[in-house]
SERO-4910 file (N, C-alpha, C, O; in steps of 0.05 Angstrom, whole numbers):
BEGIN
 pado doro    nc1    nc2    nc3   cac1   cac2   cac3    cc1    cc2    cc3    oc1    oc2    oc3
  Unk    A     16    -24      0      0      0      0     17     25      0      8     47     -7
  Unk    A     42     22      9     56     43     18     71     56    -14     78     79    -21
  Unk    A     71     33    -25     91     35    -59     69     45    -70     71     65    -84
  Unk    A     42     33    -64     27     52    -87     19     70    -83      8     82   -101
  Unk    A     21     85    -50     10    111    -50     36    131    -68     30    147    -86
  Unk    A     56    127    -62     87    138    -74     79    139    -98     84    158   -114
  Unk    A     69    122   -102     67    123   -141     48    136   -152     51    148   -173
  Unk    A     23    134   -135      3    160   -139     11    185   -137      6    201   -155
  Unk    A     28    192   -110     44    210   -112     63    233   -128     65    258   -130
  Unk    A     75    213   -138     87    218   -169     70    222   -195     75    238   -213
  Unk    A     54    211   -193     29    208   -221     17    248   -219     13    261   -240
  Unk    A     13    256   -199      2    273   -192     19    305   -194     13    327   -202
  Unk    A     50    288   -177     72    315   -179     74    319   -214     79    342   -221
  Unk    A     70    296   -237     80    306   -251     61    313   -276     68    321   -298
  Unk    A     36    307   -267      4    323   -278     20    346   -266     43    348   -273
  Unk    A      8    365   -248     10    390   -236     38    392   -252     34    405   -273
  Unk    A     62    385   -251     73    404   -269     77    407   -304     90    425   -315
  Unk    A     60    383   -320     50    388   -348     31    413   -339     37    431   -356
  Unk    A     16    422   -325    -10    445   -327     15    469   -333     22    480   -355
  Unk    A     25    473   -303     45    496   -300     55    504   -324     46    525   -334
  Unk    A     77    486   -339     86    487   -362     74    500   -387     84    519   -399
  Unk    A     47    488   -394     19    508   -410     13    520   -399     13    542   -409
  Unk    A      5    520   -376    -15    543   -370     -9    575   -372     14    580   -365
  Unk    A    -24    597   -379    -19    614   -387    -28    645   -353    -24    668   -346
  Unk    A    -41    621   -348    -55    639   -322    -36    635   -292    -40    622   -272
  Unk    A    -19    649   -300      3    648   -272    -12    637   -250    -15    613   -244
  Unk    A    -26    663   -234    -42    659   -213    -57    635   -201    -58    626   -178
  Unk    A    -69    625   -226    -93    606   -227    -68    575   -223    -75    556   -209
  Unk    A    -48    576   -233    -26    552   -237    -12    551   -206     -4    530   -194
  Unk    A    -13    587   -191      0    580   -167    -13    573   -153     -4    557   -137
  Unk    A    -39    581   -152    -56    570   -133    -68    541   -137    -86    531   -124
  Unk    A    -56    530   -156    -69    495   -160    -38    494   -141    -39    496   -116
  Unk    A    -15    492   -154      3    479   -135      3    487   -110     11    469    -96
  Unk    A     -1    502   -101     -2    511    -67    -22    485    -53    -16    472    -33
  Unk    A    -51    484    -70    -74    463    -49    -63    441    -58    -68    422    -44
  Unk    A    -45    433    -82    -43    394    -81    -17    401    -65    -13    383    -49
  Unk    A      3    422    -63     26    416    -46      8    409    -18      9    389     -5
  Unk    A     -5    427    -15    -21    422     20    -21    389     23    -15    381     46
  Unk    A    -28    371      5    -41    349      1    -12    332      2     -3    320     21
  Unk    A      0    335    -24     24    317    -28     49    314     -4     64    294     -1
  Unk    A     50    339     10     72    341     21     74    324     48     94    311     54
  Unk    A     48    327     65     47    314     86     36    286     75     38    269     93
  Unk    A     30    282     65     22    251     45     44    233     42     45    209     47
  Unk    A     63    250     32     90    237     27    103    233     52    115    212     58
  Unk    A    102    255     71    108    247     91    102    226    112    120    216    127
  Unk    A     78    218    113     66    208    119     80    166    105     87    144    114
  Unk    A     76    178     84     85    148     65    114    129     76    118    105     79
  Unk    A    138    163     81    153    144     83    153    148    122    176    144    130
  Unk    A    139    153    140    136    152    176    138    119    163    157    104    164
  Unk    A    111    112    150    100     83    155    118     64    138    113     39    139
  Unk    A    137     72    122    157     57    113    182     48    130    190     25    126
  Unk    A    195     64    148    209     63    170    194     53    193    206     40    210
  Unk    A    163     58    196    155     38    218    153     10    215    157     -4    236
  Unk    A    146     -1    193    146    -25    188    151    -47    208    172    -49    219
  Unk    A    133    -63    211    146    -88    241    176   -101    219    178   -103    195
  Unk    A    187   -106    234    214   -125    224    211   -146    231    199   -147    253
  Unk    A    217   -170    221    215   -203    231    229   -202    252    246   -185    258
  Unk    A    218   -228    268    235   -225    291    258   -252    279    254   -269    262
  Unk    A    282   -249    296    302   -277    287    293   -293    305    299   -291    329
  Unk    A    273   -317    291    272   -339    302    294   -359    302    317   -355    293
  Unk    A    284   -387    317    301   -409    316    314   -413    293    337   -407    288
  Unk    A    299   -426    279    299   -430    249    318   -409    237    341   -415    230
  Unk    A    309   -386    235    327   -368    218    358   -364    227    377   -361    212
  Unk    A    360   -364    257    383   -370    278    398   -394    269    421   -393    275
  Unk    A    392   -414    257    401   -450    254    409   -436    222    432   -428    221
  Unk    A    396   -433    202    405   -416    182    429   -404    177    449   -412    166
  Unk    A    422   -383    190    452   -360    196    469   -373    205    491   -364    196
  Unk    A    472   -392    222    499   -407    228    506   -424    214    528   -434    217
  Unk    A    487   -433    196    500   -451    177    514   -436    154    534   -441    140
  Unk    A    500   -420    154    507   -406    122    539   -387    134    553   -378    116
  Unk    A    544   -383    154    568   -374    174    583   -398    165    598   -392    147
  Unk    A    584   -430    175    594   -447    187    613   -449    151    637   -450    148
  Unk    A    590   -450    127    596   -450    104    619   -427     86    633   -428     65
  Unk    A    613   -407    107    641   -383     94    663   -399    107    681   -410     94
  Unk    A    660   -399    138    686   -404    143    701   -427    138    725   -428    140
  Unk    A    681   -452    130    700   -471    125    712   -469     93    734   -480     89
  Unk    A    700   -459     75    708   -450     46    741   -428     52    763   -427     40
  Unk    A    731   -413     75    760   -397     86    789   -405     87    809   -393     78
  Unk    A    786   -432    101    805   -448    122    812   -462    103    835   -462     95
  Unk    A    788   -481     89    802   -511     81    822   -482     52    844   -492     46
  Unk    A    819   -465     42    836   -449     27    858   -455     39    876   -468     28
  Unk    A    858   -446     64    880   -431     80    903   -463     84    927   -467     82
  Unk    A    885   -474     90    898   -503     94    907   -519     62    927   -533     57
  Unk    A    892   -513     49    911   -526     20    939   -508     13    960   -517      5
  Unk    A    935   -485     16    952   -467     16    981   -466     26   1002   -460     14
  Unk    A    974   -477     65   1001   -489     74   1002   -518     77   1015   -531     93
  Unk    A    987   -526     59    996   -560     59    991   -577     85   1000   -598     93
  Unk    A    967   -554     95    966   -574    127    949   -605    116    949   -623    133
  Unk    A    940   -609    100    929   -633     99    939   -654     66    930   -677     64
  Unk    A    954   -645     50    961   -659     29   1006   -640     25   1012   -618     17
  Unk    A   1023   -662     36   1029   -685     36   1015   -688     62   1003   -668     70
  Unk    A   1014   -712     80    999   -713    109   1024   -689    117   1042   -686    100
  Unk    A   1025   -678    133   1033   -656    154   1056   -667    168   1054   -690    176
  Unk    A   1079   -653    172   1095   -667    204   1082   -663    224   1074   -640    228
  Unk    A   1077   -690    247   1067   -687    263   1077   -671    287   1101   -670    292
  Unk    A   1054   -653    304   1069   -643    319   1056   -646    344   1031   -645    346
  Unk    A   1072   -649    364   1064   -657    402   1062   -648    419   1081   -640    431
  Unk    A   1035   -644    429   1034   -623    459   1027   -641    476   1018   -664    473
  Unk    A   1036   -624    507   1035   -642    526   1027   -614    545   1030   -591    537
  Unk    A   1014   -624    573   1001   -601    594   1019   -591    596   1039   -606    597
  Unk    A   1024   -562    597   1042   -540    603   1053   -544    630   1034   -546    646
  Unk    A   1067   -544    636   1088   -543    671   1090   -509    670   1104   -500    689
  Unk    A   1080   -488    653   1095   -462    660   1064   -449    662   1043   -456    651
  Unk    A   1069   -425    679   1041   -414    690   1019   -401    669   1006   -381    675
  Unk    A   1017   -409    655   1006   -406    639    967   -412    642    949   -403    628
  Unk    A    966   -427    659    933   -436    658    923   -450    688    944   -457    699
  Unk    A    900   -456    704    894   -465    724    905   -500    726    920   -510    708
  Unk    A    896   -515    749    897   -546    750    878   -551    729    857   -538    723
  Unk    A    891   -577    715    878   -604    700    846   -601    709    825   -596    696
  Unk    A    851   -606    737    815   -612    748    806   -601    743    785   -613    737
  Unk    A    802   -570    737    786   -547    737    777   -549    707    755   -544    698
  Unk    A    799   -558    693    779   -555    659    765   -572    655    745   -565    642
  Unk    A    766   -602    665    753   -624    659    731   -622    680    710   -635    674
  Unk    A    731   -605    712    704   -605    714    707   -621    743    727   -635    747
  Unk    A    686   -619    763    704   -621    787    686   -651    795    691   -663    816
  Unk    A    668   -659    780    645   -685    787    621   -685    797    605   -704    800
  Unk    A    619   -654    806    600   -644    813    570   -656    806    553   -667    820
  Unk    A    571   -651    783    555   -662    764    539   -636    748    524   -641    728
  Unk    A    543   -607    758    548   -583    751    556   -577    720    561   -553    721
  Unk    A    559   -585    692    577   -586    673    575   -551    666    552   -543    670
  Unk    A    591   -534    659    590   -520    650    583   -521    619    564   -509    608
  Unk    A    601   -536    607    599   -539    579    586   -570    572    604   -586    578
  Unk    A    570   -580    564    571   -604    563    576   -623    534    567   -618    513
  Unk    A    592   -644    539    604   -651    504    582   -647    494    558   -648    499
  Unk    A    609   -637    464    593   -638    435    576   -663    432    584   -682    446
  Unk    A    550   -669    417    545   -692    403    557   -702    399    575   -693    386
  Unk    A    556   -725    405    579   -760    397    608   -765    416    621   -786    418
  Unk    A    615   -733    430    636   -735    449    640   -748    463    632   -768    451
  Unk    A    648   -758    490    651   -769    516    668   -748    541    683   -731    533
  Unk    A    663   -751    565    670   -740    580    703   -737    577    709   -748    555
  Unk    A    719   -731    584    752   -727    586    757   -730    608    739   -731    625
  Unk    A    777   -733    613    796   -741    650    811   -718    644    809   -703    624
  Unk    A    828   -714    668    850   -702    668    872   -722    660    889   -710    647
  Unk    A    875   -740    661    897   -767    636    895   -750    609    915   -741    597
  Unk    A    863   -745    601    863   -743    572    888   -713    561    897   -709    539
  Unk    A    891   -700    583    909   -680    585    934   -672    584    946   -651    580
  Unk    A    940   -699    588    974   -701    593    992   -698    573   1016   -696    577
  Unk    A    979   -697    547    996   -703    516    980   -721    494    963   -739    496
  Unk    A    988   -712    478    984   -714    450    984   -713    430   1006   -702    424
  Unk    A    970   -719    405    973   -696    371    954   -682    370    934   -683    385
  Unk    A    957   -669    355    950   -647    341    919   -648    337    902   -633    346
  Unk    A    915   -683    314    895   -689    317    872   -696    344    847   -692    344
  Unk    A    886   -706    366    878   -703    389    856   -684    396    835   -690    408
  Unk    A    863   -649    385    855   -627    399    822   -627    398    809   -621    418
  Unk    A    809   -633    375    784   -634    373    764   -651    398    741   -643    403
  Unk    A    773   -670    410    771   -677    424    760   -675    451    740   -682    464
  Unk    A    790   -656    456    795   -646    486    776   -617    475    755   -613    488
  Unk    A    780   -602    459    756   -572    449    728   -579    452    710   -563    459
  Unk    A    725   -605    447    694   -610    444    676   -625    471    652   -629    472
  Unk    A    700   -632    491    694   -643    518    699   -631    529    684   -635    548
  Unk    A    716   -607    537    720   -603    557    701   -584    580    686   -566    572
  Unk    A    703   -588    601    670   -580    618    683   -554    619    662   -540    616
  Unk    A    704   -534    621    703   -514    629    697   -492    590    692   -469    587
  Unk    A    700   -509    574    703   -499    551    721   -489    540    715   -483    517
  Unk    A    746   -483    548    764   -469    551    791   -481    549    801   -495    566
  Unk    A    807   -473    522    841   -478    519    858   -462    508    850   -449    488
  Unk    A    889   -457    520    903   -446    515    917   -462    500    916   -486    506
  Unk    A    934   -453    477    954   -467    470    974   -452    468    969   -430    456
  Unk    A   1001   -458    477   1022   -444    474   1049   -455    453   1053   -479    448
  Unk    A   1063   -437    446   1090   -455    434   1108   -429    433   1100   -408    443
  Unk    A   1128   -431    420   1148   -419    418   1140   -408    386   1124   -421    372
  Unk    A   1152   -383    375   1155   -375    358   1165   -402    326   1187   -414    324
  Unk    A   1143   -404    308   1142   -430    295   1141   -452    299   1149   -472    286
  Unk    A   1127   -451    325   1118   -478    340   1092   -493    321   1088   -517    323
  Unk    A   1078   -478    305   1057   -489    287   1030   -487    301   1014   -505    301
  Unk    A   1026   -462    314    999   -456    333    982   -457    317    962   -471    316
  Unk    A    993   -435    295    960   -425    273    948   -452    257    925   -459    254
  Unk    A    972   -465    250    963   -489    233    947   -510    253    928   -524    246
  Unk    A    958   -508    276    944   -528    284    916   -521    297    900   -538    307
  Unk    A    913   -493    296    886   -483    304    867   -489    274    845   -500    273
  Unk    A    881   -478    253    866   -478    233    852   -517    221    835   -523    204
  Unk    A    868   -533    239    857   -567    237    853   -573    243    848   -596    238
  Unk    A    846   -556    274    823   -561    290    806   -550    292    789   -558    308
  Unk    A    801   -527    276    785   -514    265    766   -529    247    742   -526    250
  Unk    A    779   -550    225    763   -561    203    758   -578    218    733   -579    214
  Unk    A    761   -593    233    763   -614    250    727   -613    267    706   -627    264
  Unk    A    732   -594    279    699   -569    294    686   -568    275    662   -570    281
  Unk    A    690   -566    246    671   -559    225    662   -579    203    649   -573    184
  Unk    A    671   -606    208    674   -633    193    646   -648    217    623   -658    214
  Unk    A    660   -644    236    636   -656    260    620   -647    259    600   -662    260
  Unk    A    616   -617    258    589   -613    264    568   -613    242    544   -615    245
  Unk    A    587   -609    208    568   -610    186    549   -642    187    527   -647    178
  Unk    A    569   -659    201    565   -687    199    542   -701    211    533   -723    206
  Unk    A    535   -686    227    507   -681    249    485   -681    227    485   -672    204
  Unk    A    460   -698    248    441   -691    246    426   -665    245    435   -653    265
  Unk    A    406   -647    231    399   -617    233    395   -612    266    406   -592    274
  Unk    A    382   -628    283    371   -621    303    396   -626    329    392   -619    353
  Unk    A    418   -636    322    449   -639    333    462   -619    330    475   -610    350
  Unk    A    462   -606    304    478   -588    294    474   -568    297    492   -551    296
  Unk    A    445   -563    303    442   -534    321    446   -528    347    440   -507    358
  Unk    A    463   -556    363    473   -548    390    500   -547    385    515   -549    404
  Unk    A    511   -544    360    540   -545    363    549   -520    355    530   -507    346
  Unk    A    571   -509    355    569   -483    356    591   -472    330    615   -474    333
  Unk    A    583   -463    313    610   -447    285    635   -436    301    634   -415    313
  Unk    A    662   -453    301    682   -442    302    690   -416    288    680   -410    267
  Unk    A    704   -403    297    710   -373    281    742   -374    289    752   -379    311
  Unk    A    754   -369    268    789   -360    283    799   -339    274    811   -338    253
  Unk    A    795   -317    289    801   -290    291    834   -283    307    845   -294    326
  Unk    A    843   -258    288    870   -253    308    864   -231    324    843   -220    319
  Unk    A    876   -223    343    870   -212    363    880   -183    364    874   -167    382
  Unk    A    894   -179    344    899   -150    333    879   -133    330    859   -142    319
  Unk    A    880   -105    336    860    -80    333    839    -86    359    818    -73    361
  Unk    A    847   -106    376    817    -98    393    829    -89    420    843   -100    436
  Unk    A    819    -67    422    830    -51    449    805    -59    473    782    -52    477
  Unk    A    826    -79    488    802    -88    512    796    -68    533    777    -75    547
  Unk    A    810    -40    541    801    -26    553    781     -5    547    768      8    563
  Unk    A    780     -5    519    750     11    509    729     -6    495    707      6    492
  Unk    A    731    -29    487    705    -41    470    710    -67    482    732    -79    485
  Unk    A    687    -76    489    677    -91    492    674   -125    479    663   -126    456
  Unk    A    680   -143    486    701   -155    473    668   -173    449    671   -175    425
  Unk    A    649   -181    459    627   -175    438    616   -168    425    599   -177    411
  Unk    A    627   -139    427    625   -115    410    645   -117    384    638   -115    361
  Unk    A    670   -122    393    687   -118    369    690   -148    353    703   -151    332
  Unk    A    674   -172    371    681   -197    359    651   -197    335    653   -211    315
  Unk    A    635   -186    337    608   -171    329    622   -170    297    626   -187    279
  Unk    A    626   -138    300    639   -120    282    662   -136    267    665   -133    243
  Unk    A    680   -152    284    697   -166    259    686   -191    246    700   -197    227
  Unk    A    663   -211    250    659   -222    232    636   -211    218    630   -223    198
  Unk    A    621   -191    224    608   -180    204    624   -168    174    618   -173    150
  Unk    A    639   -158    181    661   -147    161    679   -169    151    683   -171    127
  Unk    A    691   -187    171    696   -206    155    685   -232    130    695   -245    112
  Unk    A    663   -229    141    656   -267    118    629   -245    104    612   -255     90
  Unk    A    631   -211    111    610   -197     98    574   -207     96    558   -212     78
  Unk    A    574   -206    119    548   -221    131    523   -210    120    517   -186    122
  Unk    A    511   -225    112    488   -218    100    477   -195    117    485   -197    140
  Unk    A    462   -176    114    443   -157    119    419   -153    107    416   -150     83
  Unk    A    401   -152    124    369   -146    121    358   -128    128    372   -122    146
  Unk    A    344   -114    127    326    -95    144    307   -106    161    300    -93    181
  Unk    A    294   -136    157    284   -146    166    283   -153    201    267   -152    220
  Unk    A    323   -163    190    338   -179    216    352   -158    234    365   -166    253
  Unk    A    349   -134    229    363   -103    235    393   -105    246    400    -97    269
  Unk    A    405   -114    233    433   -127    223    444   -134    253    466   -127    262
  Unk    A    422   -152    268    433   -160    296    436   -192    290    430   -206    310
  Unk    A    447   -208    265    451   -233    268    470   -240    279    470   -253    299
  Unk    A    488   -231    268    514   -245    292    517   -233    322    530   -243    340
  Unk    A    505   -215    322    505   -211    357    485   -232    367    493   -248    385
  Unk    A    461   -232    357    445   -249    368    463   -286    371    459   -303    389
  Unk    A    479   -289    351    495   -323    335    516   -314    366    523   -333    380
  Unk    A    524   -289    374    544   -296    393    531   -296    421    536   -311    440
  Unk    A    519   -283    419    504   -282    455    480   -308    459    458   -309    471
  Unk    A    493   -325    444    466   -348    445    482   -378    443    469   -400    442
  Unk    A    505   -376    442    529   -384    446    529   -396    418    549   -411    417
  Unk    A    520   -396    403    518   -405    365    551   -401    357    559   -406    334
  Unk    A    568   -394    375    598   -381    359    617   -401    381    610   -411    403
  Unk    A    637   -403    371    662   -413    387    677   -401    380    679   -404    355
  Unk    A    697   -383    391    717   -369    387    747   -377    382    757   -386    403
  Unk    A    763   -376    362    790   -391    376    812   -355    367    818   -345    346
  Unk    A    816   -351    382    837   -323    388    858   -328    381    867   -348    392
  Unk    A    875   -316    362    914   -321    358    919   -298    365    901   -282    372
  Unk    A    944   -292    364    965   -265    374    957   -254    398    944   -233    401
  Unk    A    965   -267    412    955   -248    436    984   -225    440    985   -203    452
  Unk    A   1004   -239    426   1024   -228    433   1019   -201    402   1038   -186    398
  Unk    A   1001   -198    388   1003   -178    381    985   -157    384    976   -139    370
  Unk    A    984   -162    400    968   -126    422    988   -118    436   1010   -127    434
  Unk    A    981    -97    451   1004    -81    459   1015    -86    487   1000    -74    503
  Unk    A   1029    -95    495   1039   -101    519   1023   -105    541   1012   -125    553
  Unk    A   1026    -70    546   1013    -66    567    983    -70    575    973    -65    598
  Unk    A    970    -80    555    931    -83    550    929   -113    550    906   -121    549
  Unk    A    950   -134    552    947   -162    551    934   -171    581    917   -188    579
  Unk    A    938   -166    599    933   -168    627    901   -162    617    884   -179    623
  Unk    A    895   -143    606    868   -127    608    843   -144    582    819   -148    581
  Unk    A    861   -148    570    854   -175    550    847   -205    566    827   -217    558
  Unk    A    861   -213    583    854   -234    595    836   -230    618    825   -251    625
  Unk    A    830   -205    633    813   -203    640    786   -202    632    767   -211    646
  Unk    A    785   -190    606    763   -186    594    753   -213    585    729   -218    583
  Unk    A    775   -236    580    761   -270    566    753   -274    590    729   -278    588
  Unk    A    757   -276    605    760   -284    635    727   -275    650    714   -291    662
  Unk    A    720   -252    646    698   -234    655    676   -235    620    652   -237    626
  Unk    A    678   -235    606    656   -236    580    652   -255    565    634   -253    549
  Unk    A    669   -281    567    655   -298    543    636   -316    556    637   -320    580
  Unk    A    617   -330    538    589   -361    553    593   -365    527    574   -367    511
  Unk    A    630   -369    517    628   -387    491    650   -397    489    668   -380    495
  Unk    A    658   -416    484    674   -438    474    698   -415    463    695   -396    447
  Unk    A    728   -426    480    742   -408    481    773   -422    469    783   -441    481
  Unk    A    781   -411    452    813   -428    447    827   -399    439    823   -383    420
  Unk    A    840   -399    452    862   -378    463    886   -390    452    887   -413    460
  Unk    A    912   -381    430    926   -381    420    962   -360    429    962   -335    427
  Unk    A    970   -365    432    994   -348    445   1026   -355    440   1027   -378    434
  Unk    A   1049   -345    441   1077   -354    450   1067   -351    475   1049   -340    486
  Unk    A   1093   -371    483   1092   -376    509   1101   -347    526   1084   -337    540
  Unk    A   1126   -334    525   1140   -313    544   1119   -295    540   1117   -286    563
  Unk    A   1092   -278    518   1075   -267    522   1049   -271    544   1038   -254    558
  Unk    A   1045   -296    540   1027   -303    561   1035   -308    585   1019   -314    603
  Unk    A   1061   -307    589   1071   -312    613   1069   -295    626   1053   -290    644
  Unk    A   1087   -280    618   1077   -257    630   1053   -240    635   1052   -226    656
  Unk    A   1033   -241    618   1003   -231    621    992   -244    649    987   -230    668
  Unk    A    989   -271    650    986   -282    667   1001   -273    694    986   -270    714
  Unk    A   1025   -268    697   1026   -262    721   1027   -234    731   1039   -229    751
  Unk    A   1011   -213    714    999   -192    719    971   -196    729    964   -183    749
  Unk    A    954   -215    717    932   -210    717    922   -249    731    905   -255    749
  Unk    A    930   -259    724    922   -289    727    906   -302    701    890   -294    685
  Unk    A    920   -328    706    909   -343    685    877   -340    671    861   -324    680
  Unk    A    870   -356    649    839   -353    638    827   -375    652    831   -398    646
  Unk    A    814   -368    669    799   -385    693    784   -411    674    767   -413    656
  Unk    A    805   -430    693    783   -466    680    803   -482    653    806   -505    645
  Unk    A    813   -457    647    829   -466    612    845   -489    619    849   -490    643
  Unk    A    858   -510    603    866   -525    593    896   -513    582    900   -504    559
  Unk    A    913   -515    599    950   -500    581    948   -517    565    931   -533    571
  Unk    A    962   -524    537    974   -542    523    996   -535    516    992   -511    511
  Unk    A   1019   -539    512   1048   -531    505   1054   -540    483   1063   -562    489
  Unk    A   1056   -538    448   1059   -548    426   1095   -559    431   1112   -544    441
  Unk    A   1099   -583    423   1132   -582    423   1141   -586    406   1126   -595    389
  Unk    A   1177   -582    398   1183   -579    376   1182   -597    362   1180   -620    372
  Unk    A   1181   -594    334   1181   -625    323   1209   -641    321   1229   -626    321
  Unk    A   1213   -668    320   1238   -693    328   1255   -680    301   1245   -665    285
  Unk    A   1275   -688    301   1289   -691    284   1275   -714    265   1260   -707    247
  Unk    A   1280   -735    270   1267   -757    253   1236   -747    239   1229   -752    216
  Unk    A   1219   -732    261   1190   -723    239   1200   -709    230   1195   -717    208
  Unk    A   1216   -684    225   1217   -668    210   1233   -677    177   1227   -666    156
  Unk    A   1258   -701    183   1269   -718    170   1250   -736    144   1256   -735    120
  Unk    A   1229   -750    156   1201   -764    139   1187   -744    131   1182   -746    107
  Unk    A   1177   -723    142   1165   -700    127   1178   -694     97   1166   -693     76
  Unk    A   1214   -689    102   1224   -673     77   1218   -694     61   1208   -688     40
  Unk    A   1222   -724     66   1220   -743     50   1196   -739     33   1201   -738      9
  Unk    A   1169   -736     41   1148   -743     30   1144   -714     12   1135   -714    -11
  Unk    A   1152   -693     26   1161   -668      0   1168   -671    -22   1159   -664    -43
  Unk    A   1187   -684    -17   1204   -694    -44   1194   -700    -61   1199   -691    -84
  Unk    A   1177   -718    -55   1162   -745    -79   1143   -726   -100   1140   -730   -124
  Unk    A   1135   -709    -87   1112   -683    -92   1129   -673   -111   1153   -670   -109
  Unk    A   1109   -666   -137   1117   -632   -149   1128   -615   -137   1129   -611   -113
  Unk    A   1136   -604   -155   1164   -578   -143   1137   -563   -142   1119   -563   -159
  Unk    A   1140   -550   -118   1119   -519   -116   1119   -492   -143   1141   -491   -153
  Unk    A   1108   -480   -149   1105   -468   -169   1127   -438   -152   1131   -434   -128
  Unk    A   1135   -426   -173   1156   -413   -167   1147   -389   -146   1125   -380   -149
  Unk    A   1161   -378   -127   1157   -368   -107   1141   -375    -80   1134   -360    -61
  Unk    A   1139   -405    -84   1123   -426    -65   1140   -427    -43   1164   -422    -46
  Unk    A   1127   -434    -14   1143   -448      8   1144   -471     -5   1124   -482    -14
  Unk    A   1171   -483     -6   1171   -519     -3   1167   -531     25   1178   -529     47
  Unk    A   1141   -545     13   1131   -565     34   1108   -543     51   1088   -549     65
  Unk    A   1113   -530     47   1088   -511     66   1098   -504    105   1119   -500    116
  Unk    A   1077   -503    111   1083   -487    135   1086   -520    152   1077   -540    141
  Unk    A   1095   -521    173   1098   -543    189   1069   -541    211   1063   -519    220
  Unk    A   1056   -562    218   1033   -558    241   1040   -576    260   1027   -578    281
***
């Protein structure tokens, strides 16, 4: 009703000005436009109040299960790029080994896996099983999905040294989060939650709010659909509903002094599935300004053997030469 009053509208502005145009009787021409202005002006006004009032849909369930899928679908189109790119999955990868951190970096074993209470904070993904503190002690890489998707406090740090293979191995446990959950039933899959792996650069935890700017960067990132409908609150709504799992890198690239204030803020704002990425001497230090990310899970990435890194170059070999300006063999995870 609202399009066709506009269009009557128009039909009318541009009669009244064919008259003007002929007409020969000034007077008689100003005084027609003066009474249809009386008419058109607040008419139009009127047209577009009730165009801006319009009810908006509300985001139901359904449209919520949607949006995270059609999310779940950028980011894995993202990653598995990102992962053919450094070769984390074709030749197989050198394997690489974490074991529970010994350096202050995170609370006791007990606290992530959950005290028996019967209390769960997080409760496994579909198809998971509970975890021990054993399940903690060491592992691969492939392991991590595991311990991410059991664990009761929700919560892991992983640490390594500078080319320890953090990102890679976030980004395969990333596909890892996004293989399981496509793999689900519809009515499974809407309790599991879209990994996101964001770096931690540009967000100043002493002025914004850390769902504010996690908001704002995947809207801008995977360029999130917008509606007028949905009044561009989908991913706020996908994060405050715990629809998101977060996994954080660089902590070491914020600015020193705001890292303490950064771990306060994970610490005090997330009710979502948390994997925290770091060098070790950055978080070490953060931590003993401020204290560990309450409940987390340390993991310590270690270097890789001589001998894996030895069978890795081997299986390089056998491979095509990389096209010119290529890493050979890709990034190590």
């Amino acid at each position: 009703m609202v399009i066709v009053g506009l269009t009557i509208i128009a039909v009318v502005v541009f009669v009244v000005l064919g008259f003007i145009f002929r007409s020969h009787d000034r007077d008689s021409a100003a005084t027609l436009v003066q009474g249809i202005g009386a008419i058109v002006v607040p008419a139009a006004s009127a047209a577009l109040w009730l165009t801006n009032r319009r009810p908006r849909t509300e985001l139901t369930e359904p449209a919520l299960r949607d949006f995270a899928d059609e999310l779940a679908e950028r980011v894995k189109a993202q990653w598995s790029a990102a992962a053919s790119e450094r070769r984390l999955i074709h030749p197989s990868p050198v394997p690489v080994r974490w074991r529970w951190s010994t350096l202050p970096v995170s609370g006791p074993a007990t606290d992530a896996v959950g005290t028996g209470t019967g209390s769960s904070r997080f409760r496994p993904l579909p198809g998971l099983a509970p975890i021990t503190a054993a399940d903690l002690e060491s592992g691969a890489v492939r392991d991590l999905f595991r311990l991410y998707g059991a664990l009761d406090s929700g919560r892991m740090v992983i640490v390594g040294a500078g080319g320890a293979g953090k990102s890679g191995a976030a980004i395969r446990l990333l596909l890892d989060a996004l293989s399981h959950r496509e793999a689900l039933e519809p009515e499974a899959r809407a309790r599991v939650p879209v990994p996101v792996l964001l770096t931690l650069s540009g967000w100043d935890p002493l002025n914004q709010r850390l769902h504010d700017w996690l908001a704002t960067r995947l809207t801008t990132d995977y360029m999130f659909r917008k509606s007028e409908d949905h009044a561009g609150g989908v991913v706020s709504r996908l994060i405050g509903t715990g629809r998101i799992a977060v996994f954080l890198d660089g902590l070491d690239e914020i600015p020193e002094a705001v890292r303490p204030a950064a771990l306060r803020a994970l610490n005090e704002q997330t009710n979502f599935r948390l994997v925290l990425l770091s060098r070790v001497g950055e978080l070490v230090t953060a931590v003993a300004a401020e204290g560990p990310l309450s409940g987390s899970a340390g993991l310590e990435l270690l270097p890789v053997s001589a001998q894996d890194a030895a069978e890795y170059l081997t299986r390089c070999q056998a491979q095509p030469p990389p096209r010119p300006g290529a890493v050979w063999c890709g990034t190590s995870v």
